[in-house]
N, C-alpha and C positions, 0 to 999 in steps of 0.2 A: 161690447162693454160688459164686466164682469157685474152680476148684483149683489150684492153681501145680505144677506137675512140673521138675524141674531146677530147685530154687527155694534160693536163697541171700540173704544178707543183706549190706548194705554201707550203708557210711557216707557222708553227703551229704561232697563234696569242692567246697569254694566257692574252693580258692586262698587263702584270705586265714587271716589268725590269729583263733584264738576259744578261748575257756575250754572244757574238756572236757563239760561241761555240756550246751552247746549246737547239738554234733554231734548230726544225726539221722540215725534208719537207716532204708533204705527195702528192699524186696525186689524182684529179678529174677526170672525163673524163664517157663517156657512159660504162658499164660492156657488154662485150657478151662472154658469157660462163660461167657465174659465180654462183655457187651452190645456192647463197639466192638470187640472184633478176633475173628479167625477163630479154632478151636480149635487151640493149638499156635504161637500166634504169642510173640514173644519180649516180655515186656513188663517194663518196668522203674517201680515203684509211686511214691505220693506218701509222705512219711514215715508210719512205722508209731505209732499213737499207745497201740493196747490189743494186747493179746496176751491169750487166753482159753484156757485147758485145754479142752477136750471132750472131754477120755476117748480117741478114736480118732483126733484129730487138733487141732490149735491152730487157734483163730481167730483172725486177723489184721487188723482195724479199720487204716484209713489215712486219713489229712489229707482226703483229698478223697469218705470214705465206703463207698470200696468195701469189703467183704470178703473174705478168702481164705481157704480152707481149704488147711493147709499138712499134710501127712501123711509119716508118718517115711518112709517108701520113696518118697519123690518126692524128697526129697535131693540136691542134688547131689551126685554120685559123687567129684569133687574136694574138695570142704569136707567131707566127711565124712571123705577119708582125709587130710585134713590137720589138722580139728580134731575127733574121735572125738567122737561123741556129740552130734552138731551138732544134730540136734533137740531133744534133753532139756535143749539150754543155750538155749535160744528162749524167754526171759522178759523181761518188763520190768524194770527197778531198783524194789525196793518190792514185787517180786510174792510 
């Protein structure tokens, strides 16, 4: 499983107009463990489709299969003091 450090969330931005529904969110953050890049390289995912509790950290299913393991102190230091509690809010709609 891949770990993400410095890891946040954002919204696909295509330019164009669309019903809220339809915006996807993918994650950023540094890769370590990740088959194509070095540990620590910056990588930006394909949209998030599952989100999974694990007890010691969330697991994060994406468009294209990969996994991440997302853990509260790997946070980005910014998103968390801008939106408190940034891990604990890391769910899907329906979860």
């Amino acid at each position: 499983m891949i770990r993400l450090k410095n890891w946040s969330i954002y919204m696909d931005d295509y330019g164009d107009w669309r019903a809220p529904e339809l915006f996807t969110y993918h994650l950023q953050g540094n890769a370590y463990g990740h088959p194509r890049f070095e540990d620590g390289d910056p990588v930006n995912t394909s949209r998030i489709v599952e989100v999974n509790d694990r007890g010691d950290y969330k697991e994060v299913t994406t468009r294209s299969g990969s996994v991440y393991a997302l853990y509260k102190e790997d946070v980005d230091p910014e998103c968390e003091r801008e939106y408190p509690n940034y891990y604990e809010r890391l769910k899907l709609e329906g979860e």
